[in-house]
N, CA, C and O atoms as a GROMACS GRO file, in nm:
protein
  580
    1UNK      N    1  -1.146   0.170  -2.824
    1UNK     CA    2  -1.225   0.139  -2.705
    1UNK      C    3  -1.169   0.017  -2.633
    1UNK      O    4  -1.177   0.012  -2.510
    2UNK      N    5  -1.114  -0.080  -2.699
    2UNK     CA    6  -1.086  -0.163  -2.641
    2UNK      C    7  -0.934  -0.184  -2.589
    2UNK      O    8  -0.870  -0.261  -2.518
    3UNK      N    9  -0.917  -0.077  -2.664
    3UNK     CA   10  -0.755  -0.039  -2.584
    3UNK      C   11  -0.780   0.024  -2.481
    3UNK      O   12  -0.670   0.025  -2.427
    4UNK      N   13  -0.852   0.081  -2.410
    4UNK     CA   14  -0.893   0.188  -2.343
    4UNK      C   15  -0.894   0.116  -2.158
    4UNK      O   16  -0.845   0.148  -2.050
    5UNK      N   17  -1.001  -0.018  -2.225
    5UNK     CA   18  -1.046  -0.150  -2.151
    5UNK      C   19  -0.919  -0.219  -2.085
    5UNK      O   20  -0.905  -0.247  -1.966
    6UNK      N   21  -0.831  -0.240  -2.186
    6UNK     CA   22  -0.740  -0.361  -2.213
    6UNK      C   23  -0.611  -0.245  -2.103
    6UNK      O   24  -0.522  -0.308  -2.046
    7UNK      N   25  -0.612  -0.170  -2.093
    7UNK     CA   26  -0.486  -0.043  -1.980
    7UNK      C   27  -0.572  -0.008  -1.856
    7UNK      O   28  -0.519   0.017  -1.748
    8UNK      N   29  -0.736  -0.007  -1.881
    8UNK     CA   30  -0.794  -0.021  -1.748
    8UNK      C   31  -0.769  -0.152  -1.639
    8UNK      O   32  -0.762  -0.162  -1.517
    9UNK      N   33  -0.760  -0.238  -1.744
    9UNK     CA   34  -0.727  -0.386  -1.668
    9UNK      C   35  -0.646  -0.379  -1.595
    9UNK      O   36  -0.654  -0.400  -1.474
   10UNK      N   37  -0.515  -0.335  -1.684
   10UNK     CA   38  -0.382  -0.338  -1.628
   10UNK      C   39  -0.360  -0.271  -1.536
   10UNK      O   40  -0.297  -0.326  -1.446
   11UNK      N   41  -0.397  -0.131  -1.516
   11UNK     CA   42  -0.394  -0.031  -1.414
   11UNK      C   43  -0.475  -0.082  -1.270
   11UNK      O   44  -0.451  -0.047  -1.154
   12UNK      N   45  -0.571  -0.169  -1.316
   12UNK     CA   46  -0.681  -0.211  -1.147
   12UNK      C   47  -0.531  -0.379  -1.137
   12UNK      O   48  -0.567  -0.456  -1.048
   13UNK      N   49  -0.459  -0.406  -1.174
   13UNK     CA   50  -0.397  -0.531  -1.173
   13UNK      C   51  -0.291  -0.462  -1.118
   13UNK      O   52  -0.275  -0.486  -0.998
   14UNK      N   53  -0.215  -0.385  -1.168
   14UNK     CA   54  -0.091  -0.314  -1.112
   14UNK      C   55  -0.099  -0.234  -0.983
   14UNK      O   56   0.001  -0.224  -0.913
   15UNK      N   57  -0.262  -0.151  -0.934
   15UNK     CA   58  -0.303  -0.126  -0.830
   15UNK      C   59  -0.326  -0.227  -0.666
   15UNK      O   60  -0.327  -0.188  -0.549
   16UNK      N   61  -0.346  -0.396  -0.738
   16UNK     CA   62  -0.311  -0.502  -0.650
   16UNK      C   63  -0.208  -0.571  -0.649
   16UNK      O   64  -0.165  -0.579  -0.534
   17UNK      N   65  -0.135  -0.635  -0.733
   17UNK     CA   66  -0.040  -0.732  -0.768
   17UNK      C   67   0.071  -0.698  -0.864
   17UNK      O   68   0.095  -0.745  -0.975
   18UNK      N   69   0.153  -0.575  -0.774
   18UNK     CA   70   0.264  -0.475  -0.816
   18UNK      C   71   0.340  -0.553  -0.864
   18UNK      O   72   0.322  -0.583  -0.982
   19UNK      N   73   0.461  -0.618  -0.784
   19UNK     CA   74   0.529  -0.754  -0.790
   19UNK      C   75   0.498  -0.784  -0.926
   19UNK      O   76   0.582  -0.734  -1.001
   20UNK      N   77   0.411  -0.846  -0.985
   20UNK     CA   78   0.401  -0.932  -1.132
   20UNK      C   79   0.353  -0.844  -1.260
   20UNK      O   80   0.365  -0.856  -1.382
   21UNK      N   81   0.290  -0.746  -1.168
   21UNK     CA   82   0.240  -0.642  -1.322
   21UNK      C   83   0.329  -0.599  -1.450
   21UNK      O   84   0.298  -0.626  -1.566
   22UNK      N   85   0.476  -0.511  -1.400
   22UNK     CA   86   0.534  -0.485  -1.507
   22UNK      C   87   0.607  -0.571  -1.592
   22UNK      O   88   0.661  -0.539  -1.698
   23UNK      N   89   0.604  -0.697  -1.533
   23UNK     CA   90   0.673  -0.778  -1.635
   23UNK      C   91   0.552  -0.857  -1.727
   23UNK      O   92   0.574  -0.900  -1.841
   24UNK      N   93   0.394  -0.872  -1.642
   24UNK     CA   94   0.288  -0.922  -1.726
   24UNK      C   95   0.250  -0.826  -1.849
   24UNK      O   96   0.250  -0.856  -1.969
   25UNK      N   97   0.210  -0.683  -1.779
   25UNK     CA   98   0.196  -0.566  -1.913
   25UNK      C   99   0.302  -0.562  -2.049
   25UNK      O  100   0.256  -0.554  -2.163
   26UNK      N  101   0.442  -0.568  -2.022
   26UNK     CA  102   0.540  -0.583  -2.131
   26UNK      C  103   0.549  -0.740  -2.179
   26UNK      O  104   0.556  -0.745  -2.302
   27UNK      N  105   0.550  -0.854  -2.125
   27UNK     CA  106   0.564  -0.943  -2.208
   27UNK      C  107   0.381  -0.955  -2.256
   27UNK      O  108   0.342  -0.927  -2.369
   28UNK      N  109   0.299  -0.996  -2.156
   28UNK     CA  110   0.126  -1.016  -2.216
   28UNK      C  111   0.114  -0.911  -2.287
   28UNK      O  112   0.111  -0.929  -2.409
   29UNK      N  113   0.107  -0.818  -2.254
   29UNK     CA  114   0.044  -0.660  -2.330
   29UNK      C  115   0.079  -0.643  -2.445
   29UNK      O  116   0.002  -0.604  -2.533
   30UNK      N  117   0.233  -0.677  -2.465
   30UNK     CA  118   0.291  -0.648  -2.558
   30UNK      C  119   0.363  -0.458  -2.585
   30UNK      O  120   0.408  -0.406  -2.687
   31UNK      N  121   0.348  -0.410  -2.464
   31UNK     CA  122   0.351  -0.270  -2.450
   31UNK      C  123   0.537  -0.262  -2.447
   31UNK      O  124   0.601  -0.335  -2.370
   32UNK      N  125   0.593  -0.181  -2.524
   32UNK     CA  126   0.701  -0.067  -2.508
   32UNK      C  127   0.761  -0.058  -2.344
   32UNK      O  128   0.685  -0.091  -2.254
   33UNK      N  129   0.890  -0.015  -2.316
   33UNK     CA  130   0.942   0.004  -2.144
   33UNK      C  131   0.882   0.124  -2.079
   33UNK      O  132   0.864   0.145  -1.959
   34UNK      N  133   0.852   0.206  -2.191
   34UNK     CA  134   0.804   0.322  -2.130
   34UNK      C  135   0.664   0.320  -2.085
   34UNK      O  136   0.639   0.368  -1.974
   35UNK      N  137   0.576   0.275  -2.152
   35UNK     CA  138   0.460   0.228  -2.137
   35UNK      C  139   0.409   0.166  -2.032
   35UNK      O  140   0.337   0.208  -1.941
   36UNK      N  141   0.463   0.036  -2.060
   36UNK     CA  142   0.467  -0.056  -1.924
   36UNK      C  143   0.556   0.014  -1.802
   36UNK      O  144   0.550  -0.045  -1.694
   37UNK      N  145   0.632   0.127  -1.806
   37UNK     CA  146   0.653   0.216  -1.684
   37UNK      C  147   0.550   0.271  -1.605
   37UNK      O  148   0.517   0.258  -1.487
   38UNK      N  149   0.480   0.378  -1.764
   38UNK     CA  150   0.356   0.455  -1.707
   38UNK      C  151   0.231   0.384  -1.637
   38UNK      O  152   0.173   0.393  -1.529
   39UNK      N  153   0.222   0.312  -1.747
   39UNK     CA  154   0.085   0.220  -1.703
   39UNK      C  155   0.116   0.146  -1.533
   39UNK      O  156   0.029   0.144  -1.446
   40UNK      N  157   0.251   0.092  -1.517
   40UNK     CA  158   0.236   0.027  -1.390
   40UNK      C  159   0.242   0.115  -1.273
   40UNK      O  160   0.180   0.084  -1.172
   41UNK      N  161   0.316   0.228  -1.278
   41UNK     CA  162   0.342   0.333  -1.203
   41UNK      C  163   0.196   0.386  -1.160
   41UNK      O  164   0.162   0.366  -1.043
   42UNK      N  165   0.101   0.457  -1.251
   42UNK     CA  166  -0.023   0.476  -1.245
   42UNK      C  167  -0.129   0.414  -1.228
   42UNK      O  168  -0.236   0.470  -1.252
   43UNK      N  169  -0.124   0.282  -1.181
   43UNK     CA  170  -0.165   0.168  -1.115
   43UNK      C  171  -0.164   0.139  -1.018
   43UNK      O  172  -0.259   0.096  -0.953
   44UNK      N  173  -0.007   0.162  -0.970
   44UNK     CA  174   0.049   0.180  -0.848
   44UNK      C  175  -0.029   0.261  -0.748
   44UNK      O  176  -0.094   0.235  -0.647
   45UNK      N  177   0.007   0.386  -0.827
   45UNK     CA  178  -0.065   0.503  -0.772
   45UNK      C  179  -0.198   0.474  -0.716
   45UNK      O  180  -0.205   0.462  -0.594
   46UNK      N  181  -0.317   0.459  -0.797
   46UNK     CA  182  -0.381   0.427  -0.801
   46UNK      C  183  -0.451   0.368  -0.658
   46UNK      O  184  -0.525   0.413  -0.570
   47UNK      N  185  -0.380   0.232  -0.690
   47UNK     CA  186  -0.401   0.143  -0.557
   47UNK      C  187  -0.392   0.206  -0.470
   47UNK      O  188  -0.496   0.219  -0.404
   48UNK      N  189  -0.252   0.287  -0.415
   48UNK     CA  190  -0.196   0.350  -0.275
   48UNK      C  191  -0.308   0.473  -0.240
   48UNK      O  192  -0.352   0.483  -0.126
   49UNK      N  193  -0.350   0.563  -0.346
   49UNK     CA  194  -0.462   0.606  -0.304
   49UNK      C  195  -0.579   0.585  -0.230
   49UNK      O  196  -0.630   0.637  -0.130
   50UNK      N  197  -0.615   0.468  -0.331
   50UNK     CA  198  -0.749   0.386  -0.267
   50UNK      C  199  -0.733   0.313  -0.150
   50UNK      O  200  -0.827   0.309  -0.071
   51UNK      N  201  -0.624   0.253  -0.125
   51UNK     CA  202  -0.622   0.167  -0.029
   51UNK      C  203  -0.613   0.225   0.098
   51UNK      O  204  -0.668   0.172   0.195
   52UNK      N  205  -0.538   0.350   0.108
   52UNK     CA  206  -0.447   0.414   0.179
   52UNK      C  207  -0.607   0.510   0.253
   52UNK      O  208  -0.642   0.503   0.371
   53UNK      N  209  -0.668   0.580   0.157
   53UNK     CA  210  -0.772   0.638   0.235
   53UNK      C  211  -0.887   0.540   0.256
   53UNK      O  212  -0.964   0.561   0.350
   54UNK      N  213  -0.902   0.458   0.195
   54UNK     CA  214  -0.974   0.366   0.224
   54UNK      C  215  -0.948   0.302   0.350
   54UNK      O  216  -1.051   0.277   0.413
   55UNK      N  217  -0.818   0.262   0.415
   55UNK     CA  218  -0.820   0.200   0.514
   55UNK      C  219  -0.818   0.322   0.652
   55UNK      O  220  -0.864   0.291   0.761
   56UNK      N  221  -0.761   0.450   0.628
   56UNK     CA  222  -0.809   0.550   0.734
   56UNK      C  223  -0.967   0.523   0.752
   56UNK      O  224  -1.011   0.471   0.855
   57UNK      N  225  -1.044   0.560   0.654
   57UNK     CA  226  -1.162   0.581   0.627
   57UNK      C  227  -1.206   0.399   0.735
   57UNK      O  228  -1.271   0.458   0.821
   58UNK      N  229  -1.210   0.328   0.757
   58UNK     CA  230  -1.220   0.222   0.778
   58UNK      C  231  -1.162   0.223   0.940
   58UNK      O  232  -1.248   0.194   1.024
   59UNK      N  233  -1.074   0.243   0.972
   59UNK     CA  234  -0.980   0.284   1.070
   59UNK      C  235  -1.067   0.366   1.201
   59UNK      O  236  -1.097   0.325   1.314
   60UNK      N  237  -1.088   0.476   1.144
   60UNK     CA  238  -1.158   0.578   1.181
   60UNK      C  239  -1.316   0.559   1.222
   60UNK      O  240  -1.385   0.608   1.312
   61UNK      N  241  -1.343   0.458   1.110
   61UNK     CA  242  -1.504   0.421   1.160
   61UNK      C  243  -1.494   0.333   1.291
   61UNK      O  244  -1.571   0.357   1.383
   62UNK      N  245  -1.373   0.201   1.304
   62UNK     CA  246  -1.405   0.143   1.426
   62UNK      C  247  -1.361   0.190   1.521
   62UNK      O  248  -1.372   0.103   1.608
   63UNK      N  249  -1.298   0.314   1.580
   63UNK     CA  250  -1.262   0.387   1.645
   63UNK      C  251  -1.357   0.446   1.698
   63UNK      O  252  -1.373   0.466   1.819
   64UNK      N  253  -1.440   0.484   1.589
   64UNK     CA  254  -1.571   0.561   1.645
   64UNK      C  255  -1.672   0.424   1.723
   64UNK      O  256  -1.734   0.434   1.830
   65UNK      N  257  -1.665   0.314   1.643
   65UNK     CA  258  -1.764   0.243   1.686
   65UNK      C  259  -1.725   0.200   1.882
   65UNK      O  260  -1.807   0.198   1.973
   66UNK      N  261  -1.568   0.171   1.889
   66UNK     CA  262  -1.536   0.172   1.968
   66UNK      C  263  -1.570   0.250   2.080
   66UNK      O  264  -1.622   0.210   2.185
   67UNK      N  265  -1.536   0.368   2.051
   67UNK     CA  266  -1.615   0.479   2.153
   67UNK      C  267  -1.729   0.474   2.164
   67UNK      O  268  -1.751   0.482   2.285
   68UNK      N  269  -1.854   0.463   2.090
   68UNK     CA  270  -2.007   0.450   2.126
   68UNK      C  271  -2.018   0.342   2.157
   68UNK      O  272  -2.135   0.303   2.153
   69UNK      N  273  -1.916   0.239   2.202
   69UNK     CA  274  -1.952   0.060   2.241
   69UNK      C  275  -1.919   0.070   2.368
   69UNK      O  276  -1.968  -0.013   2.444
   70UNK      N  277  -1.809   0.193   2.434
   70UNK     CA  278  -1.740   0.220   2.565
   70UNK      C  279  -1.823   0.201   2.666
   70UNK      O  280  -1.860   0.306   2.718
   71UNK      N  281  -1.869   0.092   2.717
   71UNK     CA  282  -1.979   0.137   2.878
   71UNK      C  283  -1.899   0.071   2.997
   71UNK      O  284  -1.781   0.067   2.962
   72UNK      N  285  -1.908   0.039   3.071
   72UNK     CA  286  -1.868  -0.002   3.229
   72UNK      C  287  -1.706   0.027   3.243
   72UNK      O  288  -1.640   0.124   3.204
   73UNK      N  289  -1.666  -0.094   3.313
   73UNK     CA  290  -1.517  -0.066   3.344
   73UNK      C  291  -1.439  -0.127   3.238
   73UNK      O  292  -1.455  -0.230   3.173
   74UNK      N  293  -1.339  -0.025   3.235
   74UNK     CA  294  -1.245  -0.088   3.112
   74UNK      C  295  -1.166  -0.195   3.126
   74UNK      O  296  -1.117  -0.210   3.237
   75UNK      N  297  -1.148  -0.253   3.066
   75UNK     CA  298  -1.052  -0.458   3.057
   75UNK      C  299  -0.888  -0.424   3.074
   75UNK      O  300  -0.832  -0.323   3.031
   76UNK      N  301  -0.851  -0.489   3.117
   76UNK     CA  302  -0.707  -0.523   3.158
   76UNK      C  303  -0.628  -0.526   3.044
   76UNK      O  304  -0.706  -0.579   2.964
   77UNK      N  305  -0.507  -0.501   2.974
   77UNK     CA  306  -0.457  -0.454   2.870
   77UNK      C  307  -0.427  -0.573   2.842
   77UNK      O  308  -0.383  -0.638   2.937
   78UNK      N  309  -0.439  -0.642   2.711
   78UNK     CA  310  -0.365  -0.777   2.629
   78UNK      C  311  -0.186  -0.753   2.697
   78UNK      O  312  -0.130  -0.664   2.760
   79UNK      N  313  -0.150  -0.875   2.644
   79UNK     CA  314  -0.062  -0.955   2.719
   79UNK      C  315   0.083  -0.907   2.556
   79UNK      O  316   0.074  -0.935   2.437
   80UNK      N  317   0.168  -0.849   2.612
   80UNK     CA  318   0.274  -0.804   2.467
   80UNK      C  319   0.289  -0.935   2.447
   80UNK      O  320   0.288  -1.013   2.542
   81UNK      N  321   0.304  -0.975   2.318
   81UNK     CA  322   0.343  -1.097   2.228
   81UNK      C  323   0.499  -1.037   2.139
   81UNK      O  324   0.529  -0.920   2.117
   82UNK      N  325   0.576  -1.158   2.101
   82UNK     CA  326   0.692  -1.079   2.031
   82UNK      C  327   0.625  -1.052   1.910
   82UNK      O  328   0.718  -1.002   1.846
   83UNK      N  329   0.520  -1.052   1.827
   83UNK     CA  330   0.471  -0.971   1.707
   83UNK      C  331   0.426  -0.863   1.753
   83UNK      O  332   0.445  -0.778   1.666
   84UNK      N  333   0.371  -0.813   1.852
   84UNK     CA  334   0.360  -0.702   1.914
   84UNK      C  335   0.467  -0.580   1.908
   84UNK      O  336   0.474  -0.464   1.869
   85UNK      N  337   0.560  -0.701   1.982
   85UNK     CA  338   0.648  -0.591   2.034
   85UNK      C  339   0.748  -0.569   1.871
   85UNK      O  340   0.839  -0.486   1.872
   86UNK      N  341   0.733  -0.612   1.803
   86UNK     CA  342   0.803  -0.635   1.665
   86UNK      C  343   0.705  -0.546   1.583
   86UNK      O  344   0.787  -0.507   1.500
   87UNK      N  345   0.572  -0.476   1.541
   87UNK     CA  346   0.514  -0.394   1.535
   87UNK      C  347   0.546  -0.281   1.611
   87UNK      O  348   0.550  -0.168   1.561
   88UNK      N  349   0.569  -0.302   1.728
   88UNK     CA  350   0.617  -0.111   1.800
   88UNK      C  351   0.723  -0.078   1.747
   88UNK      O  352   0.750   0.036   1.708
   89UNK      N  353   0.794  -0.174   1.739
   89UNK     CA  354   0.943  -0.104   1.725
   89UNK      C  355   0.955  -0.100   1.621
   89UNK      O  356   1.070  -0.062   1.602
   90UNK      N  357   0.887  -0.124   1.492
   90UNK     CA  358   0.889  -0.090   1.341
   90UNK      C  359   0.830   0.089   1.378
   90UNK      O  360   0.885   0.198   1.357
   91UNK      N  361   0.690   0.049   1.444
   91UNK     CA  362   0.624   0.181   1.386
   91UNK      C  363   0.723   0.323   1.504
   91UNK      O  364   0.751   0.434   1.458
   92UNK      N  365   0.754   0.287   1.626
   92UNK     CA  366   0.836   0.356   1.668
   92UNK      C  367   0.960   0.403   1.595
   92UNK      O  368   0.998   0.518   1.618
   93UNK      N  369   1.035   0.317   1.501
   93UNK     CA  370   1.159   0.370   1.461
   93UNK      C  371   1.153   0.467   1.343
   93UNK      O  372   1.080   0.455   1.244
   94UNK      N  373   1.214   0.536   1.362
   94UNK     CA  374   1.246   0.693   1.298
   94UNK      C  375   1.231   0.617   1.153
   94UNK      O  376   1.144   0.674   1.088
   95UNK      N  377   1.300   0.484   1.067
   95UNK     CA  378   1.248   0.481   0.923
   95UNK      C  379   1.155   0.396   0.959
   95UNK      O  380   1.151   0.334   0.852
   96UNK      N  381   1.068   0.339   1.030
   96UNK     CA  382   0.997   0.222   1.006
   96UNK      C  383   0.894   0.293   0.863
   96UNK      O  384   0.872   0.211   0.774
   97UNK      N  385   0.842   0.422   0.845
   97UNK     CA  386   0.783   0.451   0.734
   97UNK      C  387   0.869   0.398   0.633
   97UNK      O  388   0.822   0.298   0.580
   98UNK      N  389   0.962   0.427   0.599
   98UNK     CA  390   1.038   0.400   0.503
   98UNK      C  391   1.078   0.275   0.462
   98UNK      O  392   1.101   0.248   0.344
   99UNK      N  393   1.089   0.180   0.578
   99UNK     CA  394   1.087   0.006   0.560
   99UNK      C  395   1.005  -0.007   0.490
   99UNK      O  396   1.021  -0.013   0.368
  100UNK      N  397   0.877  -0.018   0.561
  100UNK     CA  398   0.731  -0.022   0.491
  100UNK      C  399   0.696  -0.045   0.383
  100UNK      O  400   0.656  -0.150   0.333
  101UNK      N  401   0.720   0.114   0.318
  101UNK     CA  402   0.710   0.162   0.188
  101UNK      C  403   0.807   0.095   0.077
  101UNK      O  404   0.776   0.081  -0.041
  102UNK      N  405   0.912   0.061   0.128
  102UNK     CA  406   0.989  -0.003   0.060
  102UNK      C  407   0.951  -0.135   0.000
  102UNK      O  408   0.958  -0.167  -0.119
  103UNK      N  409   0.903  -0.217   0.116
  103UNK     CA  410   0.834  -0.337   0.095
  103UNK      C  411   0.701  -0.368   0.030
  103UNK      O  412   0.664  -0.462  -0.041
  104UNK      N  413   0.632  -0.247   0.081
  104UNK     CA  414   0.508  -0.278   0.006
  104UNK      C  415   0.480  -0.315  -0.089
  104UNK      O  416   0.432  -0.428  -0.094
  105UNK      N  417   0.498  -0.234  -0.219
  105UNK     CA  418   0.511  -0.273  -0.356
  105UNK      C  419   0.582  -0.442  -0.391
  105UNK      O  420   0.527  -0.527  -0.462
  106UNK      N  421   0.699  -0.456  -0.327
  106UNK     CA  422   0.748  -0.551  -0.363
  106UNK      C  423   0.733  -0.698  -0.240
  106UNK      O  424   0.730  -0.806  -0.300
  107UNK      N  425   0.728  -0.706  -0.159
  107UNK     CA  426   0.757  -0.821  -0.075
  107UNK      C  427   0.594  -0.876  -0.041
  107UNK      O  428   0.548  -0.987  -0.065
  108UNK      N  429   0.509  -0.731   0.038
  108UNK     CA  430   0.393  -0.763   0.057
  108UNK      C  431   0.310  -0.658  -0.061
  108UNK      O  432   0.363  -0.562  -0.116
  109UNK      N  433   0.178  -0.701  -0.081
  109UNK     CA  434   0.134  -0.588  -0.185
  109UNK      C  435   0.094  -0.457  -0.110
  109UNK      O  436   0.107  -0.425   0.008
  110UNK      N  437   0.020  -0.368  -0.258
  110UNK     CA  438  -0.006  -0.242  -0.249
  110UNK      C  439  -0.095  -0.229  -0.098
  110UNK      O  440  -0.057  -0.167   0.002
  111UNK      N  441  -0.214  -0.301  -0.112
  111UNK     CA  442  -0.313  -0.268  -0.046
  111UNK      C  443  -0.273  -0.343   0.097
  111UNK      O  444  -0.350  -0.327   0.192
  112UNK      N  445  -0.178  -0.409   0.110
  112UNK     CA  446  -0.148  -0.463   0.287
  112UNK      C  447  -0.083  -0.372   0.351
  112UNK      O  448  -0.094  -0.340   0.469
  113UNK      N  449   0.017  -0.309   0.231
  113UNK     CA  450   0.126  -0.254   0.306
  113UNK      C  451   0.031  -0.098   0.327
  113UNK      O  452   0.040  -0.052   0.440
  114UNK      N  453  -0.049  -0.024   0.236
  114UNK     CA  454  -0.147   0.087   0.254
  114UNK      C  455  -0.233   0.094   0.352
  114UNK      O  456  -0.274   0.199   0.402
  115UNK      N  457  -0.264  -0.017   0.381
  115UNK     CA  458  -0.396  -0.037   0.495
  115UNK      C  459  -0.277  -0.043   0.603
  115UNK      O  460  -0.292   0.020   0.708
  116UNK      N  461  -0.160  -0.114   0.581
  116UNK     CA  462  -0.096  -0.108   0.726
  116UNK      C  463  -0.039   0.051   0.786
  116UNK      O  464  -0.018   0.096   0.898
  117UNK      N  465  -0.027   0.116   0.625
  117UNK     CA  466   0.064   0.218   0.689
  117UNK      C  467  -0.060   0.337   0.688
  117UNK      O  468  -0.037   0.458   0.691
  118UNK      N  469  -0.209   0.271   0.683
  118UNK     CA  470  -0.282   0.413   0.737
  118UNK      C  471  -0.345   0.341   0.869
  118UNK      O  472  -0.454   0.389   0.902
  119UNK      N  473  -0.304   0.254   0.934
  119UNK     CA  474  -0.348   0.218   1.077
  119UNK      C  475  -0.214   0.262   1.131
  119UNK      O  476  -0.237   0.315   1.239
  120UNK      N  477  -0.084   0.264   1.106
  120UNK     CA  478  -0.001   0.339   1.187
  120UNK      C  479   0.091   0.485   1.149
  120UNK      O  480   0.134   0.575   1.221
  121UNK      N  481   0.096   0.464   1.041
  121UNK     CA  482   0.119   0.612   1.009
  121UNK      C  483   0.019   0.733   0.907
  121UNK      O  484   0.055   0.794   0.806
  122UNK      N  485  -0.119   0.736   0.982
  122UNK     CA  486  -0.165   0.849   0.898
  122UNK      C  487  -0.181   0.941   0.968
  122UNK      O  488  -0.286   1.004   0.950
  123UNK      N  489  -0.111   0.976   1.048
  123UNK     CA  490  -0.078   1.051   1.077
  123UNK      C  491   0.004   1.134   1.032
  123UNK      O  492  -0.026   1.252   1.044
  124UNK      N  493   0.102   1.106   0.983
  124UNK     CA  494   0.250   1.099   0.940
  124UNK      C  495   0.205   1.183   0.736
  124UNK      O  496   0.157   1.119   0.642
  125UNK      N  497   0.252   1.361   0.734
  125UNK     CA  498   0.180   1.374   0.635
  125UNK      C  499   0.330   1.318   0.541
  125UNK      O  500   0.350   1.378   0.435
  126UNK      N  501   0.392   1.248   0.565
  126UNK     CA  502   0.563   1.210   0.418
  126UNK      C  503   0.511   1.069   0.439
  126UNK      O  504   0.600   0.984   0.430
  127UNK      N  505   0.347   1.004   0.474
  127UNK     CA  506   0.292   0.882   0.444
  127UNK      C  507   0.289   0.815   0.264
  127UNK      O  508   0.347   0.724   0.205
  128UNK      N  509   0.190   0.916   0.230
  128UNK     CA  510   0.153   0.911   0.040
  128UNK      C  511   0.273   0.936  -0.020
  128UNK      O  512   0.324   0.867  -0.109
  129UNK      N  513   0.320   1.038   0.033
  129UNK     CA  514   0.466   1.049  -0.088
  129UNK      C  515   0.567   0.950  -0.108
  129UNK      O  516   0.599   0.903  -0.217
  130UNK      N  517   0.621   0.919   0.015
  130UNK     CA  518   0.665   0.847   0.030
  130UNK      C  519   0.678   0.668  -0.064
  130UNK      O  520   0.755   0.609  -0.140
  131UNK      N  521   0.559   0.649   0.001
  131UNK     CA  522   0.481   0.537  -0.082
  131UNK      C  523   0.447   0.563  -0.206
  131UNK      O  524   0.420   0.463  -0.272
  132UNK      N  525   0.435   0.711  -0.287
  132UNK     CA  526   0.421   0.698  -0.432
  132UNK      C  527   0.581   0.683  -0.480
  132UNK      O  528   0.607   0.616  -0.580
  133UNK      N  529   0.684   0.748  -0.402
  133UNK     CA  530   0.848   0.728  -0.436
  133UNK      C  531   0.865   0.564  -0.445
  133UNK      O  532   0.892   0.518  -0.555
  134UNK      N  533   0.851   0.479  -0.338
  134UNK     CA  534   0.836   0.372  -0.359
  134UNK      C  535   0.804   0.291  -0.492
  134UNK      O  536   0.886   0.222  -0.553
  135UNK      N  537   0.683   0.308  -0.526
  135UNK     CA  538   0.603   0.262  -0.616
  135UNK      C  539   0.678   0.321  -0.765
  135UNK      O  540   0.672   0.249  -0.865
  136UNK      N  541   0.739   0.436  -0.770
  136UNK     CA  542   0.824   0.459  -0.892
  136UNK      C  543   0.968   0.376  -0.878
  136UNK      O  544   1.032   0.339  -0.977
  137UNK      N  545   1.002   0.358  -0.770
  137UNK     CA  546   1.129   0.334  -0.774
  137UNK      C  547   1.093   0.122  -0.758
  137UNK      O  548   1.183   0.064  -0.819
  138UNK      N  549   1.023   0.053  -0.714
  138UNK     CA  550   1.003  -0.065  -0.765
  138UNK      C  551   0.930  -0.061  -0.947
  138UNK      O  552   0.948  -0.146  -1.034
  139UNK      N  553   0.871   0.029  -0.954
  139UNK     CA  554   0.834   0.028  -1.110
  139UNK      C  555   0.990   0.000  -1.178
  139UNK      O  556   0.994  -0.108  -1.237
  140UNK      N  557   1.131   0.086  -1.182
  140UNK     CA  558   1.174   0.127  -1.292
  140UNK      C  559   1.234  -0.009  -1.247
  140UNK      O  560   1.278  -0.068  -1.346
  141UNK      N  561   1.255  -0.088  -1.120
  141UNK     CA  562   1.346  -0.178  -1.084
  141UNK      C  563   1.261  -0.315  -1.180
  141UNK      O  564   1.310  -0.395  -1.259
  142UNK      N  565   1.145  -0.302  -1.144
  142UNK     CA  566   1.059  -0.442  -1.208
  142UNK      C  567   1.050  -0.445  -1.342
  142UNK      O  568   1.037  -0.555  -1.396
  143UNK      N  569   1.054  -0.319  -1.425
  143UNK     CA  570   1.038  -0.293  -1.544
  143UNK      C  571   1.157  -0.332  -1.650
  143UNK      O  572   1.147  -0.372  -1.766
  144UNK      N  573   1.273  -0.308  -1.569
  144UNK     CA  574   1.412  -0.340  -1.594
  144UNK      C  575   1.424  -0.470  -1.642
  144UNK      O  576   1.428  -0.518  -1.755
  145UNK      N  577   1.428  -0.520  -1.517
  145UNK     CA  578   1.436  -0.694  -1.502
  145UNK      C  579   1.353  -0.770  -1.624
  145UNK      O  580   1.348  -0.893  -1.629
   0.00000   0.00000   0.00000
């Protein structure tokens, strides 16, 4: 039972804080490479799930709220900023999915880079896969090291 507890931990830890998990599960845990593969991988997972429909799901509600808030004349469009225009041209470019995903796991976490890539690509159905390829391929890299 308390092993059971002690891989639940790890799995809600590896679902936020990818970056440090597989090397905390194998040296703290004391777990095997393979182990600390599965466990962080399925953590991974995990997270990108939750986060990923979670932030459509979230997305989608102020969209709606937006529309039932719609009354008089509509406002003059914000002013492009270079983070702006540095956001289009990520989500415009043919890999910006693939940047993304790349980074997520490792540079920024699970749930920034999930919430970011279901406000601009959920549309996009090679979104989840993508991002679960990711998440195996920083697993075997972090697991390594």
């Amino acid at each position: 039972m308390t092993e059971i507890l002690k891989i639940s931990g790890w799995l809600l830890f590896s679902a936020v804080k990818f970056l440090i998990a597989p090397g905390s599960i194998y040296i703290v845990g004391g777990y095997s490479f393979w182990e600390t593969l599965i466990i962080s991988i399925a953590g991974g997972w995990m997270g990108i799930i939750g986060f990923f429909y979670f932030g459509k799901v979230i997305f989608g509600f102020f969209e709606w709220i937006m529309y039932r808030l719609r009354t008089g004349p509509v406002k003059p469009p914000k002013r492009m900023t270079k983070m702006k225009r540095i956001i289009v041209a990520v989500k415009n470019h043919r890999l910006g999915l693939i940047v993304l995903a790349l980074i997520t796991p490792s540079i920024i976490s699970i749930p920034v880079g999930c919430i970011l890539a279901a406000k601009y690509f959920s549309h996009d159905k090679r979104a989840v896969p993508i991002l679960f390829f990711s998440v195996v391929f920083w697993g075997f890299v972090l697991t390594s090291l």
